[in-house]
N, C-alpha and C positions, 0 to 999 in steps of 0.2 A: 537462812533464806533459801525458796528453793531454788531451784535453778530453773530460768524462764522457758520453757517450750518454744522449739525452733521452729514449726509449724505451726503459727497462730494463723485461727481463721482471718480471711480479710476485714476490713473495717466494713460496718452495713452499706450496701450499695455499690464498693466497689466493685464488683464484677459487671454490674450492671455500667458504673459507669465507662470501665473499659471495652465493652463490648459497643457502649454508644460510640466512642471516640475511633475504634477499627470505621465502625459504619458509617462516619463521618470524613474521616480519611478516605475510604471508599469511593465513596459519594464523591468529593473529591476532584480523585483520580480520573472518573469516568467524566468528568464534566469539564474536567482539565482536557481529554481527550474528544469530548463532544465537539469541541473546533478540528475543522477538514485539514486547514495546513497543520494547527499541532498535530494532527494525527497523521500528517503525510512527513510532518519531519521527524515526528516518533519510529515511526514506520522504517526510515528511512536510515536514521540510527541504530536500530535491532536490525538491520538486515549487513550494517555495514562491519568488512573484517578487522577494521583498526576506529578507532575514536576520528569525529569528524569535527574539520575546522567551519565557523560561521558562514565564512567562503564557500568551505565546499559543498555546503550543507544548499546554502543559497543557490550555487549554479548547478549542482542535478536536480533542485526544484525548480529551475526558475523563477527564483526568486531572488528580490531585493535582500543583503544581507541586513540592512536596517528592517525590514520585515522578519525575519528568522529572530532576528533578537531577542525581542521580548518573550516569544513563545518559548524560547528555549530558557528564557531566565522564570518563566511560569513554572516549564515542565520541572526544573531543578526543583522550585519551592514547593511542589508536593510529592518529591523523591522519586519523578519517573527518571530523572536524566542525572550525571555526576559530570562533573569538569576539571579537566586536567590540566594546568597552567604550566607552559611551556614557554623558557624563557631567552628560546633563542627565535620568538618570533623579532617582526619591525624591529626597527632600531626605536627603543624608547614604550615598544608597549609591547607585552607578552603574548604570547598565542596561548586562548583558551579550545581546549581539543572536549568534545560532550560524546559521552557514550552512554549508554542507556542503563540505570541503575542496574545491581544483582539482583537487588529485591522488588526488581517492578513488572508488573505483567507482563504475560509473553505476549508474542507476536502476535496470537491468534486474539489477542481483543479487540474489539468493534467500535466505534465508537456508537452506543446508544441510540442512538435517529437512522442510521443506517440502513441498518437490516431490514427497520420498522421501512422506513422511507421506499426500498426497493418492493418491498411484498406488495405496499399500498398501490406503487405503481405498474405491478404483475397483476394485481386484481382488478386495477381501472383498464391495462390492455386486455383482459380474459373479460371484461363484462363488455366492453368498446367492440367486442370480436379484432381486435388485433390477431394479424397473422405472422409467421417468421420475415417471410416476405420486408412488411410492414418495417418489423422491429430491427430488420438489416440496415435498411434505409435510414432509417435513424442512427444504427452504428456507423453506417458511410457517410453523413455528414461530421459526427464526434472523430471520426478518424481523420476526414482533413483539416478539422481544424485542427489536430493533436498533431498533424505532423507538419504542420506550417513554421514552428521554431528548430525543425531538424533539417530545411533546405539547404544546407552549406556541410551535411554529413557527408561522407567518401560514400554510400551508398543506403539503398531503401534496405536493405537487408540490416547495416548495420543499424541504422535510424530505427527501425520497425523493434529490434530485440532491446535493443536499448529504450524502450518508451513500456513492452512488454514487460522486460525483467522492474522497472517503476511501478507500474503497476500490480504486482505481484505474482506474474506467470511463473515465472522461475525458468525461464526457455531458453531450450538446450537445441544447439544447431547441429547439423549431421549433413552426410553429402546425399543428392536426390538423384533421379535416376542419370540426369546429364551434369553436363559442367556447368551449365547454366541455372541450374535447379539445386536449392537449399531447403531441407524440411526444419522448419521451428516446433519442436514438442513442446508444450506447456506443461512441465514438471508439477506446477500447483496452479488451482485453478480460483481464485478469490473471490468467485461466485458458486462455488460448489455447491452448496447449502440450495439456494433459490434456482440454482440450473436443475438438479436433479428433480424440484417438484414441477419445473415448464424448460425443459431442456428446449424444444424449437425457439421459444420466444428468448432466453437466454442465451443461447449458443448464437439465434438468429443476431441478435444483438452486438455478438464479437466475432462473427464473420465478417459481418457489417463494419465494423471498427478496424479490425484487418485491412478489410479492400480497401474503403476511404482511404487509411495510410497509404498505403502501398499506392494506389491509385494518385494520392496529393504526392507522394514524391516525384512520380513518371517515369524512374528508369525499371520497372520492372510489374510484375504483374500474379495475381493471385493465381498458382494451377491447382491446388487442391487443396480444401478445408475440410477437417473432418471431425467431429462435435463427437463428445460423450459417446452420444447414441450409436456413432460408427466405428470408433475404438478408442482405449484408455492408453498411454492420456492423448487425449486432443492433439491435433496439430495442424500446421499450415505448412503448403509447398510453394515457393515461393520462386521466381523464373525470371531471370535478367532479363533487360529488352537488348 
């Protein structure tokens, strides 16, 4: 008898069917990610240094930990997220700790409606004649209501970085020309992409969101903002009262 060949070709169709089932898995992935809070606690996961408890997961979102739940038991079932059972949680139930798989997307994935959703609304302010003006104004209302759950922070400064670094700025604090003045750099900018092709109406937009902050806390005040367009990377100067 001879001896069977260690490389046989696959059976008819399988390749086809494993290429279907990647794309399916795919498919997925991305529609698992299509919901805003999965993808804020995804997000929030891959940014974090150590695995995150339900808890903690809950209170940098503000969220309900009964709300985080289920999405993090979604995110496991299609291999974004892994879970570490730690058994010196409660007395009587375990602490589950989620960190975000090795084999799952990076950081840098979008969730699908996103990108689609802000372009549609850069083309309805470019046909509308939106101006930065305009688009600030609107970031100063989004700004105070974003800083109306930071009122009990020890300061706008902290309030203000901590709501930026959630968002995805990656901002980095440094001393400004007085004792009273803090410059925030935004290390990463999470509208890069759509700023570069309408930096005013973009940049207008989180200048906007800046001030409102800063403006809804009241102990301090915006001295200088400075977009893309005036230097890399961006940043705000930020002045006690």
């Amino acid at each position: 008898m001879e001896p069977r060949p260690t490389d046989e070709p696959s059976p008819p169709g399988a390749e086809g069917r494993g290429s279907r089932q990647a794309l399916l898995s795919q498919l997925d992935v991305l529609k698992t990610l299509g919901d805003n809070t999965r993808y804020a606690i995804y997000l929030e996961l891959a940014r974090a240094a150590r695995p995150r408890t339900t808890a903690e997961i809950a209170e940098t979102l503000d969220l309900h930990p009964n709300t985080v739940r289920p999405h993090l038991e979604r995110m496991r079932d299609v291999g974004l997220v892994e879970v570490q059972v730690d058994a010196r949680g409660e007395v009587g139930r375990p602490q589950h700790r989620y960190s975000v798989a090795a084999d799952a997307p990076s950081l840098g994935l979008e969730p699908p409606t996103m990108p689609l959703l802000a372009r549609m609304v850069l083309a309805m302010a470019r046909r509308v004649g939106a101006s930065p003006d305009d688009a600030a104004s609107v970031g100063v209302d989004e700004g105070r209501r974003r800083a109306a759950p930071y009122r009990d922070a020890p300061s706008s400064l902290e309030a203000l970085v901590s709501d930026l670094d959630r968002l995805g700025f990656d901002p980095i604090v440094s001393d400004g020309d007085d004792d009273e003045t803090a410059v925030v750099a935004f290390a990463n900018c999470p509208f890069a992409e759509i700023a570069a092709e309408q930096p005013d109406l973009v940049c207008g937009l989180h200048r906007g969101l800046v001030a409102g902050f800063v403006a809804g806390m009241g102990d301090a005040e915006v001295a200088e903002f400075c977009t893309l367009v005036h230097r890399t990377p961006c940043r705000v100067a930020v002045r006690s009262r």
